[in-house]
C-alpha positions in Angstrom: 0.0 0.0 0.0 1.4 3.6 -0.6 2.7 5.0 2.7 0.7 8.5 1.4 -1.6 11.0 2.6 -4.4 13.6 1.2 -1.9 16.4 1.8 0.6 15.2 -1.0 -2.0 13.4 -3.3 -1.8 15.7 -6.0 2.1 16.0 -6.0 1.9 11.9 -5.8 -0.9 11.8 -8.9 1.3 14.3 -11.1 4.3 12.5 -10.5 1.8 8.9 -11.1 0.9 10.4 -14.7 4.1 12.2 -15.6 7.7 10.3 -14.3 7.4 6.8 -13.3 7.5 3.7 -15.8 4.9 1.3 -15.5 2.2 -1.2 -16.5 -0.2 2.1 -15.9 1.8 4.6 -17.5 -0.2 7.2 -19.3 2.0 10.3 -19.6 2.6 11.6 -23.4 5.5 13.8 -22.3 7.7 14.0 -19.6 7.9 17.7 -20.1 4.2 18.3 -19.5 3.4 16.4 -16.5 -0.8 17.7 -16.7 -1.3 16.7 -20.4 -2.1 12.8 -19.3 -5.1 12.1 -21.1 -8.0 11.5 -18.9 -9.2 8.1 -20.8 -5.8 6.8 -20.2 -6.3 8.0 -16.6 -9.3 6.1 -16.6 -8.0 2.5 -16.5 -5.5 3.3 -13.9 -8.1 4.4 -11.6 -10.1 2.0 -11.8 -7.5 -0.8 -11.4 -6.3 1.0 -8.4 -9.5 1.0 -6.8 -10.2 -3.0 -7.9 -6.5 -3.6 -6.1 -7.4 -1.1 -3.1 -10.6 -3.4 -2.1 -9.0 -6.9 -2.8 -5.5 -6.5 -1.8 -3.8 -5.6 1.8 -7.3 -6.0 3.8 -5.8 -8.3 5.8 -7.7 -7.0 8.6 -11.0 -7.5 7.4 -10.1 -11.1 6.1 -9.0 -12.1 9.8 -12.0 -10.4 11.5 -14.9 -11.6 9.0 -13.1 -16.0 9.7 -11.7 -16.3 6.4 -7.8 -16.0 7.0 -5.7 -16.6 9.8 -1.9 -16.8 10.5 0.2 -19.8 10.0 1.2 -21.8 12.6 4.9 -21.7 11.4 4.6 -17.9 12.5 4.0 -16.4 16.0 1.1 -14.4 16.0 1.5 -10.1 16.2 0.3 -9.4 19.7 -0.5 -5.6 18.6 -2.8 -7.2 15.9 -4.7 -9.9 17.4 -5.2 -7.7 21.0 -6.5 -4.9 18.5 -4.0 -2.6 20.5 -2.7 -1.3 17.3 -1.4 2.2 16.4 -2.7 5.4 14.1 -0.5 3.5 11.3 -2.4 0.4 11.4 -3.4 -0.4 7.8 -3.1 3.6 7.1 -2.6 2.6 3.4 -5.9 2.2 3.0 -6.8 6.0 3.6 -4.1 6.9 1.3 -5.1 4.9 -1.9 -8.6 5.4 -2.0 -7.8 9.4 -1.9 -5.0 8.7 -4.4 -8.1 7.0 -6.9 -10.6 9.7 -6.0 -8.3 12.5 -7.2 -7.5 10.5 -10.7 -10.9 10.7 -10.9 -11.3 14.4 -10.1 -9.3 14.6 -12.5 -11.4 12.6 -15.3 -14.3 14.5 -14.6 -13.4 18.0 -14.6 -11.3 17.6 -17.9 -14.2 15.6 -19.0 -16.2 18.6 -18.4 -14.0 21.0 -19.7 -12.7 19.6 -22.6 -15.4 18.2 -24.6 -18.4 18.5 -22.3 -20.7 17.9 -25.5 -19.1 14.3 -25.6 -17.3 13.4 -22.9 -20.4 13.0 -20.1 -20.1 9.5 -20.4 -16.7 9.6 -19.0 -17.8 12.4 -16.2 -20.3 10.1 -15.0 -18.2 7.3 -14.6 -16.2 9.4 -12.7 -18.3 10.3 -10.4 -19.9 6.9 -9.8 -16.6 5.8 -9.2 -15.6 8.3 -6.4 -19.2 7.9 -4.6 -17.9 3.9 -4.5 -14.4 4.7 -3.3 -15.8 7.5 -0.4 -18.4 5.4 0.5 -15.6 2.8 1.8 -13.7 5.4 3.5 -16.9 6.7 5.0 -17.8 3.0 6.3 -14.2 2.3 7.5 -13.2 6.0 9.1 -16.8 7.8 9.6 -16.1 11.4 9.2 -12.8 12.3 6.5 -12.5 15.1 4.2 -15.0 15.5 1.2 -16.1 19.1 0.4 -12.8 20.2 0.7 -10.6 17.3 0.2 -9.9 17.8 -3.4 -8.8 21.8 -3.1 -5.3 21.1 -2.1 -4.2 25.1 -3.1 -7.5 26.4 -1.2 -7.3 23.9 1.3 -4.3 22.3 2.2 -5.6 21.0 5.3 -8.9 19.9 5.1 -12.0 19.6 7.0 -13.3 16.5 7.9 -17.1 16.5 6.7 -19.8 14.7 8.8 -20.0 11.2 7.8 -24.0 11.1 7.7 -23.7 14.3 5.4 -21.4 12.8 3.2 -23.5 10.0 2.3 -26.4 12.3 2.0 -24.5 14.1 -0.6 -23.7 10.6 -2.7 -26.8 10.0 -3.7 -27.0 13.4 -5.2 -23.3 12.4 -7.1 -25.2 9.1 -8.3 -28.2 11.1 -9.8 -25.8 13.0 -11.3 -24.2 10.5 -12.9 -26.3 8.5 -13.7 -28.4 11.3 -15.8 -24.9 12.4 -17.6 -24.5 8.6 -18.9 -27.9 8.1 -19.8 -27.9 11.7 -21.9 -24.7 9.7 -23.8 -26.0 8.8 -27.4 -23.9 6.5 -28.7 -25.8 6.4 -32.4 -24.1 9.8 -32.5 -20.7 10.0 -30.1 -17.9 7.6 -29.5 -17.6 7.0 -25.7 -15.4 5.1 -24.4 -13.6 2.1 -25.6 -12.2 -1.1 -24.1 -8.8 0.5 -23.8 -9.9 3.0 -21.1 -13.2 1.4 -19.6 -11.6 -2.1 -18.3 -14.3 -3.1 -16.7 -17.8 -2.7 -18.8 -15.6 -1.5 -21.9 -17.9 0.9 -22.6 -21.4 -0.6 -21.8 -23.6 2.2 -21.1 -26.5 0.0 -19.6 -24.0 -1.7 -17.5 -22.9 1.3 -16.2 -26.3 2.3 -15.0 -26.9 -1.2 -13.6 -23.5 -0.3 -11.7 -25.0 3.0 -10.9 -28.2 1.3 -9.6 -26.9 -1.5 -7.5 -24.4 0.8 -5.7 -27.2 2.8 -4.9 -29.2 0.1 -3.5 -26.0 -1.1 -1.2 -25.8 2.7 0.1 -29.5 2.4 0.8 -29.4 -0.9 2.5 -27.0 1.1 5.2 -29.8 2.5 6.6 -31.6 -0.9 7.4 -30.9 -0.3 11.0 -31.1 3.3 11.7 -34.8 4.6 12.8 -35.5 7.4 11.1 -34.4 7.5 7.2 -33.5 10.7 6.2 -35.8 12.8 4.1 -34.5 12.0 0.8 -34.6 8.1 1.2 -37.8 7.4 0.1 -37.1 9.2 -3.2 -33.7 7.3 -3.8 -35.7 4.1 -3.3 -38.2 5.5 -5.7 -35.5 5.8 -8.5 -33.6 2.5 -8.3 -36.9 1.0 -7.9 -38.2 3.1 -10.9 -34.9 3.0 -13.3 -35.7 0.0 -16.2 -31.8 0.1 -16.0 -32.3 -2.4 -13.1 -29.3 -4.1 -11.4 -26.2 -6.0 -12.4 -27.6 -9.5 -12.6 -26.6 -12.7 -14.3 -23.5 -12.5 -16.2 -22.7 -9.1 -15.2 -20.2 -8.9 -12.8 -17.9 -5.4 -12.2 -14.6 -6.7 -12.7 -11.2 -4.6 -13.9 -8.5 -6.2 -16.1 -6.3 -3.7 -18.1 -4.7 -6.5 -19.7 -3.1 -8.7 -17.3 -0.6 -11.0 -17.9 2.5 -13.0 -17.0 5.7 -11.4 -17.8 8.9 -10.4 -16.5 7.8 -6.8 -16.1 5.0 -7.7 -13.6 2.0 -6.6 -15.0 0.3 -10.0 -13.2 -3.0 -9.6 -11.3 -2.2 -7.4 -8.1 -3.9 -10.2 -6.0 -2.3 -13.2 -7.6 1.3 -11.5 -7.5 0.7 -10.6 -3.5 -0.5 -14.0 -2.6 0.2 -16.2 -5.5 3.6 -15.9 -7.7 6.1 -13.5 -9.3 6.4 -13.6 -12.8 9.2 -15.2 -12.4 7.3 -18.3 -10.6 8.4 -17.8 -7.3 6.2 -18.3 -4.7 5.7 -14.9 -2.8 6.1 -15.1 0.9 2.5 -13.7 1.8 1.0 -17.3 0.6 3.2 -18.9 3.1 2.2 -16.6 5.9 -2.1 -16.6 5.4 -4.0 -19.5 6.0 -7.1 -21.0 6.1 -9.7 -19.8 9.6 -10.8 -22.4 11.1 -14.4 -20.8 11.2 -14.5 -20.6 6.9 -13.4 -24.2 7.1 -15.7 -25.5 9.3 -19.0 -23.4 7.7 -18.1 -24.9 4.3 -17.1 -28.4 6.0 -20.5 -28.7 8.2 -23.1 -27.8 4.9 -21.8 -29.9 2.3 -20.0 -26.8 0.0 -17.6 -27.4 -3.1 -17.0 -24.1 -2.8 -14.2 -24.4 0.3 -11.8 -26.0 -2.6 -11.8 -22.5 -4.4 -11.3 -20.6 -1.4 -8.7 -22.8 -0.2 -6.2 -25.3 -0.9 -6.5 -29.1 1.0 -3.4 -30.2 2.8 -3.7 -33.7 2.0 -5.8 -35.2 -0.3 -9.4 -33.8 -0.1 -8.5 -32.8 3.7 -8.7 -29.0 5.0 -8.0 -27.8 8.2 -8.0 -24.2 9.3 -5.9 -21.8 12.0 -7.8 -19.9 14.5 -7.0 -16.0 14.6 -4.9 -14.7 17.8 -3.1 -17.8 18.6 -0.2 -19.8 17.1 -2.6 -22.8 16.3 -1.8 -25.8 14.6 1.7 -26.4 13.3 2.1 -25.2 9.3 1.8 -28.6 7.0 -1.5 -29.0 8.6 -3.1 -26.0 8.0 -4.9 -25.2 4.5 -3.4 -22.5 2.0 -5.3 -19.7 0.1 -6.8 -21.7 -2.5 -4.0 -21.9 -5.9 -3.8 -22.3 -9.1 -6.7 -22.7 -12.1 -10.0 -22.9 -10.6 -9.1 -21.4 -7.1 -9.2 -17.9 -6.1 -5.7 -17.5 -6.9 -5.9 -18.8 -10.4 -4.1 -17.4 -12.9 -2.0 -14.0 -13.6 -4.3 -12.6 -15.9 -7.5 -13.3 -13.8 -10.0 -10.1 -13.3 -10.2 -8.1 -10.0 -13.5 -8.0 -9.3 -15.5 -4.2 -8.2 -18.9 -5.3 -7.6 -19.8 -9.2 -8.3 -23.2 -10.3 -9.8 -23.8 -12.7 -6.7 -23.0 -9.6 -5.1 -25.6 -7.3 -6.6 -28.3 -10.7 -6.5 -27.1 -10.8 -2.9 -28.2 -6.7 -2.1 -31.6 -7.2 -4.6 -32.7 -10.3 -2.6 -32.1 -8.5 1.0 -33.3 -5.6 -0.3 -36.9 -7.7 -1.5 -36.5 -9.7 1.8 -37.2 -6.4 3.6 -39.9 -5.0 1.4 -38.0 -2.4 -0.2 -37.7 -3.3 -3.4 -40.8 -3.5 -5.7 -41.8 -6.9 -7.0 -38.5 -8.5 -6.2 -38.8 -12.1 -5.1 -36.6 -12.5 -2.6 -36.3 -16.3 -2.5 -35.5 -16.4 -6.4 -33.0 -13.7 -6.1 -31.3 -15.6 -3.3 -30.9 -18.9 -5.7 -29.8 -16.9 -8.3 -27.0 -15.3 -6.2 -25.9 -18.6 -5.4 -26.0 -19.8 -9.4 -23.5 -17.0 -10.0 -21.4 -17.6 -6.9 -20.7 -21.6 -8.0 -20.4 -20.1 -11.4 -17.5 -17.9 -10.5 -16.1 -20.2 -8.6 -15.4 -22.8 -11.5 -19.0 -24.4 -11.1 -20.8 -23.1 -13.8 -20.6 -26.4 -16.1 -22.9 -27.9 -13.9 -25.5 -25.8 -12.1 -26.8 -28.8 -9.6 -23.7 -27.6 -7.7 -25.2 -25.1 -6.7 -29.2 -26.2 -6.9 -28.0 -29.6 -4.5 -26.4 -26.8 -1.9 -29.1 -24.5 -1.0 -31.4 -27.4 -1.8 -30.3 -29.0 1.5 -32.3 -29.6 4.1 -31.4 -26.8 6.5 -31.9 -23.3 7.0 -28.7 -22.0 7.0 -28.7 -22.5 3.1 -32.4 -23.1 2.1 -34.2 -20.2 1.7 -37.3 -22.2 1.2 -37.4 -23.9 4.9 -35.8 -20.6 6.2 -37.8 -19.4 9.7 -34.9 -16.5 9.6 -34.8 -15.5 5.9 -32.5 -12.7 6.3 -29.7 -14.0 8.3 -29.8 -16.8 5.8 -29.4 -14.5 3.3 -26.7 -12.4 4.7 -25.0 -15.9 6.0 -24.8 -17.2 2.6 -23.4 -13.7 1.1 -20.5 -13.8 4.1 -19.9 -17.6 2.4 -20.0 -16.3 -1.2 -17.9 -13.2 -1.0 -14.9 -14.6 0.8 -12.5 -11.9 0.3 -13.6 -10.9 -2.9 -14.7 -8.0 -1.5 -13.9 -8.4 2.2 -15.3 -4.6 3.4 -18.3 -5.4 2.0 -19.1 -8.0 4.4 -17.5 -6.2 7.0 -19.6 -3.5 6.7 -23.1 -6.1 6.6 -21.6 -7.7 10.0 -21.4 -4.1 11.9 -24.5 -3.4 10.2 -26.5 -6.9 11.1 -24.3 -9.0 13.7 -24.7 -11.6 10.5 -23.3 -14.6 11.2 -23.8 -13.7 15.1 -20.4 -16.4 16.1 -17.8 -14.7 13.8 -15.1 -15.1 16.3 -12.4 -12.4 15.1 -9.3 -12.5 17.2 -9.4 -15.7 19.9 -6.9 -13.9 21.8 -8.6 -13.6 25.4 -7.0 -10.0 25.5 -8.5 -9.1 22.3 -12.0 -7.9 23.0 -14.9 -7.2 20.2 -14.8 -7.1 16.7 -13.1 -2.6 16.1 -15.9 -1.0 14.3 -13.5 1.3 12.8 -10.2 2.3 12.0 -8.5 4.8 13.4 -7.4 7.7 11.7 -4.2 7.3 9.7 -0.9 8.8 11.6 -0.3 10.6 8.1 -3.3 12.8 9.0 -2.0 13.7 12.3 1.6 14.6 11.1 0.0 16.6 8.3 -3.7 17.8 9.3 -3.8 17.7 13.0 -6.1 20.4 13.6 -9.2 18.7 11.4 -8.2 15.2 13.3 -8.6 16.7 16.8 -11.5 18.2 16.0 -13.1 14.9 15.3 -13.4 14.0 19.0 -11.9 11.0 21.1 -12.4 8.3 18.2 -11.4 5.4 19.1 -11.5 1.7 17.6 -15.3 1.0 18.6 -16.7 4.8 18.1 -19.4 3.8 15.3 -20.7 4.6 12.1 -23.2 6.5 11.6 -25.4 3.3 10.5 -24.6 0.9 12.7 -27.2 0.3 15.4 
């Protein structure tokens, strides 16, 4: 992760576009380091912020009971007592703000430039930054927004209120999502596969996107009371829109062209945890290891799925490592799942932004609670779990997946289900794995689904943070805006969370 801050994110994103040589190099003169074309701005963003939600979570991936520690390795007693530091994980601040102001960046020379045809690529923009501040919203609570991106005005920032913030994303998704749907593409060349990695250029994907990011910000109100004023007219829209959501088949996923060379351009995920180019296995594989709570869920209810996540030790045999302790010793403890059909497959594999089990996932809670109009929440529930065998390397034969949630318990049929929704949300914490591991970070502080996540076993340990703490960078550079934020500590909550 870059050891960065908002302070220097402009001088880091000129320097990005204009000096260094790389795989996302989109400078067309080192002598005019603000010329960078914004569509070749575009797919560096948007592998940055595919890489930003996959890659060096590690955090969320121990909490949520899908990775531990190897038993070769003693455990970090700062890490699994949650007694960590202002630097914990701070990189994660630092490249979502280094992928918002590419985007800026896309969008206001968008605007400028050719604003007659270049609204497509403003609204992607800003659809993109409502998904990357949303996260930083859900992980930090209050952070700069209104001036965050003013570095000359505003070189240290105020921190706007988180509930605000959010408020303010739905009017960024309105926006975009009218500037893409004015896009006629009988009459204007958008953009191409070259710059959009991930729909290449799909402007009724991009409004799916649009939608089902909208539903997942609405479903962060499930818990709170009141819903603010303009709720019931956001529902109104994605309910409205004949865009609909990302469904079968339509999964978010970035891939500017991966491949397996000596210059590294591999999948960020598969060269962290899998292999260099040159076919050496990186160290990170040998240090994360199968929880013992993933390995037991997918051992106790009969799913294939536990060989993509992760790798048997012998034979067909997995075993797992409990968090906050040195566990088991290391050749009896399950890998990260690797090579072809495993999560780790291949150096060209896509990084995925917002799965179609995902989206089928948010449409069938989102029907479960009566908030979606005419959505069957049973069928959307069978059809997330299709696309989550599917992706997993079971899409050849769809009784996979039928036989699973076909079972006869609740925890994974829908149909016998006295508890509908923790079955729901249970069965999206099994399908999304760390693919996108904030996501179901986010639905546990939001639901307590599954209730017996353990996180760290270490009896000094605690609960589950809530939070993150604000990024030492901040305090070195913005001090002022952090103290005024309060005594925040690891368990002062979200806005949203009950």
């Amino acid at each position: 992760m870059k050891k960065i801050n908002l302070i220097i994110v402009l001088f880091v994103f000129i320097i990005g576009v204009s000096c260094k040589k790389s795989f996302f190099d989109v400078n067309t003169s080192p002598n005019q380091p603000l010329t960078a074309s914004y569509q070749l701005v575009l797919p560096a963003a948007l592998n940055s912020i595919a890489t930003n939600v996959s890659n060096g979570l590690e955090f969320s991936k121990y909490w949520m009971g899908f990775w531990a520690v190897s038993g070769g390795y003693a455990p970090n007693i700062t890490e699994v007592t949650y007694k960590f530091s202002n630097s914990y994980y701070q990189g994660v601040w630092a490249e979502f703000y280094y992928a918002i102001k590419n985007l800026d960046y896309i969008e206001k020379s968008a605007e400028a430039i050719r604003p007659d045809k270049d609204v497509f690529y403003a609204g992607i923009a800003k659809a993109l930054k409502v998904y990357c501040y949303h996260n930083l919203v859900d992980l930090y609570g209050n952070v700069p927004y209104s001036q965050a991106l003013q570095i000359e005005k505003y070189p240290t920032p105020k921190y706007d209120d988180a509930a605000a913030i959010y408020a303010d994303l739905f009017v960024q998704l309105d926006s975009a999502r009218t500037l893409i749907s004015s896009f006629d593409d009988t009459k204007l060349v958008g953009p191409t596969a070259n710059s959009d990695i991930m729909f290449q250029g799909k402007q009724s994907l991009w409004l799916k996107f649009i939608n089902t990011l909208e539903l997942r910000l609405l479903l962060r109100y499930s818990e709170v009371g009141t819903k603010p004023s303009f709720y019931a007219k956001e529902l109104a829209i994605v309910n409205n829109d004949a865009n609909g959501f990302l469904g079968v088949g339509q999964s978010a996923m970035a891939n500017p062209g991966f491949s397996n060379d000596a210059d590294a351009h591999e999948n960020p995920f598969y060269f962290d945890y899998g292999y260099s180019a040159a076919g050496n296995l990186a160290s990170n594989y040998g240090y994360y290891r199968a929880n013992s709570y993933a390995i037991n869920f997918y051992e106790n209810y009969n799913d294939d799925r536990i060989f993509f996540f992760y790798a048997p030790y012998k034979g067909s045999s997995f075993a797992g490592n409990d968090f906050g302790v040195q566990g088991l010793p290391n050749k009896v403890i399950s890998g990260i799942g690797l090579g072809e059909g495993s999560i780790i497959g291949s150096a060209t594999q896509s990084s995925p932004v917002l799965t179609s089990f995902e989206s089928l996932f948010i449409q069938a809670e989102a029907a479960q609670r009566g908030l979606l109009t005419g959505g069957d929440y049973k069928a959307l529930f069978k059809s997330a779990l299709d696309e989550s065998f599917v992706y997993c390397g079971y899409g050849s034969d769809p009784t996979y997946a039928s036989d699973y949630y076909g079972q006869k318990d609740e925890t994974v049929n829908i149909d016998i289900s006295t508890d509908p929704l923790t079955t729901i949300m249970t069965q999206k914490w099994a399908s999304m794995n760390v693919i996108n591991p904030l996501e179901v970070y986010a639905d546990y502080r939001r639901t307590k689904i599954p209730a017996d996540v353990p996180g760290s076993i270490n009896p000094s340990a605690g609960d589950i943070p809530v939070r993150l703490l604000y990024p030492q960078t901040e305090i070195n550079t913005n001090p002022n805006s952090v103290k005024a934020q309060g005594n925040v500590t690891l368990y002062t909550k979200i806005f949203w969370q009950p």
